[in-house]
N, C-alpha and C positions, 0 to 999 in steps of 0.2 A: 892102620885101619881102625883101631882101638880109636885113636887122636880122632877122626873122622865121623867116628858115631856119635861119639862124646860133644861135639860139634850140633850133629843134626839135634842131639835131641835137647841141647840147650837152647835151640834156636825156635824149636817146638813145642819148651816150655816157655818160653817168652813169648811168642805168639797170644799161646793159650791165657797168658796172664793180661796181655795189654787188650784182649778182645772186649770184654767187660768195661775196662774203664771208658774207650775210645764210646763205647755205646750207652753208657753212664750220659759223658759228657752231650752228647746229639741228643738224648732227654732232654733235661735238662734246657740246652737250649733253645727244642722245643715248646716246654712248659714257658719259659719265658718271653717269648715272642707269646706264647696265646695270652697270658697276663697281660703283656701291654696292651693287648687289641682291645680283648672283651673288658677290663678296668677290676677291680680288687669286687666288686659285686657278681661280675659275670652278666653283664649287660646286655652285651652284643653290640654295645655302640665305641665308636674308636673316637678317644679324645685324643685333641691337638693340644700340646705344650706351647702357649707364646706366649712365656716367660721369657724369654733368650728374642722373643720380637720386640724391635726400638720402632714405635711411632710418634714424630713430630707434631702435633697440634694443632702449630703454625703453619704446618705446610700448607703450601695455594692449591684449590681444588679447581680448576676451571676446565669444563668441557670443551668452550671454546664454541659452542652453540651457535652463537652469529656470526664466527666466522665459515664452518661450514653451512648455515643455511643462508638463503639471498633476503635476508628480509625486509629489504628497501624494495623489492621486486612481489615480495606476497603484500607488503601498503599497497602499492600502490593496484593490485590488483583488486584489494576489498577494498578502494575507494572507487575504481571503477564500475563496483558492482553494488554500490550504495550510492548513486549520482546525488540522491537528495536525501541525504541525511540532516542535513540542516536547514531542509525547508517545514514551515509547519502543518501538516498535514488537514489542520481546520482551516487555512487559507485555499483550500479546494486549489494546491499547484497540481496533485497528481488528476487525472480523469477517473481513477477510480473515486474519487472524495467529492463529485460534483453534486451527489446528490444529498451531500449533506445539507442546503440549504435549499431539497428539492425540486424536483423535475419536471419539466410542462412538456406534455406531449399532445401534438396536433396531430388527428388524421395516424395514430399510432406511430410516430415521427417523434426524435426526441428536436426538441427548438428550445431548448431550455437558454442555449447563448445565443439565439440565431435572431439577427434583426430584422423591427415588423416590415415586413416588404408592402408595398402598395400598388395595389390592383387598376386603381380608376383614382382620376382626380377631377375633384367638384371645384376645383380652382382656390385661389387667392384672395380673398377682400379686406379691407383696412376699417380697424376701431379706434375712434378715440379713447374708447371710455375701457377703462380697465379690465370689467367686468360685462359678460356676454349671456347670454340667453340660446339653450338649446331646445328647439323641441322636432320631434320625432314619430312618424307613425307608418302603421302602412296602410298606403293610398290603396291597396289592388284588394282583391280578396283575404278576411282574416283568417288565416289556415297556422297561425301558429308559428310565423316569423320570430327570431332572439337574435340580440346583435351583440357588440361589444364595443365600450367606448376608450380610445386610449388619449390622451392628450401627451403630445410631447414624448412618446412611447412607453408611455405607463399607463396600466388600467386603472381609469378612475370610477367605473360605472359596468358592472357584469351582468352578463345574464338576463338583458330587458328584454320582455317580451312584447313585440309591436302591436298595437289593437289600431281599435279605429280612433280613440281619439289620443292627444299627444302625450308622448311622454317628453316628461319638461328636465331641463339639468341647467342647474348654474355655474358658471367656467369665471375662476377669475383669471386673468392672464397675464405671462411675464410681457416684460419689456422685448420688442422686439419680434420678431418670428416666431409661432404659434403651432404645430402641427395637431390637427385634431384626425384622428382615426375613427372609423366604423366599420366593424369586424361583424361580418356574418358567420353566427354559429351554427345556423342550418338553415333549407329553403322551405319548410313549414311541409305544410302537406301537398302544395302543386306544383311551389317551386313558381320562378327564383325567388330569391330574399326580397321583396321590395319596399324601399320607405320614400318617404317624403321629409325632408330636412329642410328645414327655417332655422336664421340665426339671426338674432338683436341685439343691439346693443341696451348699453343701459338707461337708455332714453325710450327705450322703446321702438327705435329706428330700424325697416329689417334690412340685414345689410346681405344676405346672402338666402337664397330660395332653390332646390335643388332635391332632384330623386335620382334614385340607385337598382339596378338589378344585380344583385349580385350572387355566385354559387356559394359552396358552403366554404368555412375559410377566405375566402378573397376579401378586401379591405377597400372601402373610399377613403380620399384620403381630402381634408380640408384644410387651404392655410388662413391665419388670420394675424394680421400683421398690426400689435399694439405701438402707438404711438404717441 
């Protein structure tokens, strides 16, 4: 029994003795795990060591970008949503760009590209002579009659106002077929447009004699055929 006690309490001083150290050492490696974290300042910020990391310099970086997206497929979709990128926008190709070389509107109408149409026709007659003689007035009451003159569908003569005696225009003309216009720009104050049209040659010859009633906008249309 003596053998037995002798036993326990050796077994109870060695307890008591290894309590200490065992709790020593969990300090200890406490203290050392927080040192790593917080750094030799006490920071709070946890450094990484890559020292002991190998990186290549050489090595290929590639995302591979155009292989997962389709971008033969997003071309050709901003081509179709740019039809005219290559036209020049001062060539008035789009409709919004027409009025860069401005707009004529009739009767609140745009006619800017719209061809002169003709109302009435005073007929056809033939000149030798190159060069022709216009005169023009209005025969009926003068209430303020204006017409417009186009030859070959371009204005040569705007804005004339008819009275009683003529107004005169000299035409020289091409070779060939002649188209002369007379555009009513309003019926004066009783209404219609009216004139009286004489055409000479350059001899003095009249080769064409001829009146008009016309509303506002409508067109006589004369041919004169040089030869």
């Amino acid at each position: 029994m003596n053998h037995s006690i002798k036993h326990l309490l050796y077994f109870s001083i060695l307890c008591l003795i290894s309590s200490p150290i065992f709790s020593q050492s969990d300090s200890s490696k406490v203290k050392k795990i927080d040192s790593e974290i917080t750094g030799p300042q006490n920071t709070g910020q946890l450094k990484v060591d890559f020292s002991k990391t190998k990186i290549n310099p050489n090595t290929p970086f590639d995302l591979n970008i155009d292989k997962k997206l389709n971008t033969e497929a997003i071309h050709n979709n901003l081509n179709k949503a740019n039809p005219n990128k290559t036209q020049n926008f001062l060539m008035e190709n789009l409709p919004e760009d027409q009025d860069i070389i401005g707009k004529r509107y009739w009767n609140n109408k745009d006619v800017t590209h719209k061809k002169l149409e003709s109302n009435f026709s005073l007929g056809t007659v033939k000149s030798n002579t190159k060069t022709v003689k216009i005169e023009c007035r209005d025969y009926s009451y003068i209430d303020g009659d204006r017409i417009r003159i186009y030859v070959n569908e371009q204005v040569v003569s705007d804005n004339i106002a008819l009275r009683g005696n003529y107004y005169v225009y000299y035409l020289t003309l091409e070779k060939g077929y002649n188209r002369i216009d007379f555009q009513a720009i309003n019926q004066g104050l009783s209404g219609p447009n009216t004139a009286e049209l004489n055409l000479y040659d350059a001899n003095g010859t009249l080769i064409s004699s001829k009146e008009w009633n016309l509303e506002t906008g409508q067109t006589a249309t004369l041919g004169v055929i040089n030869y």
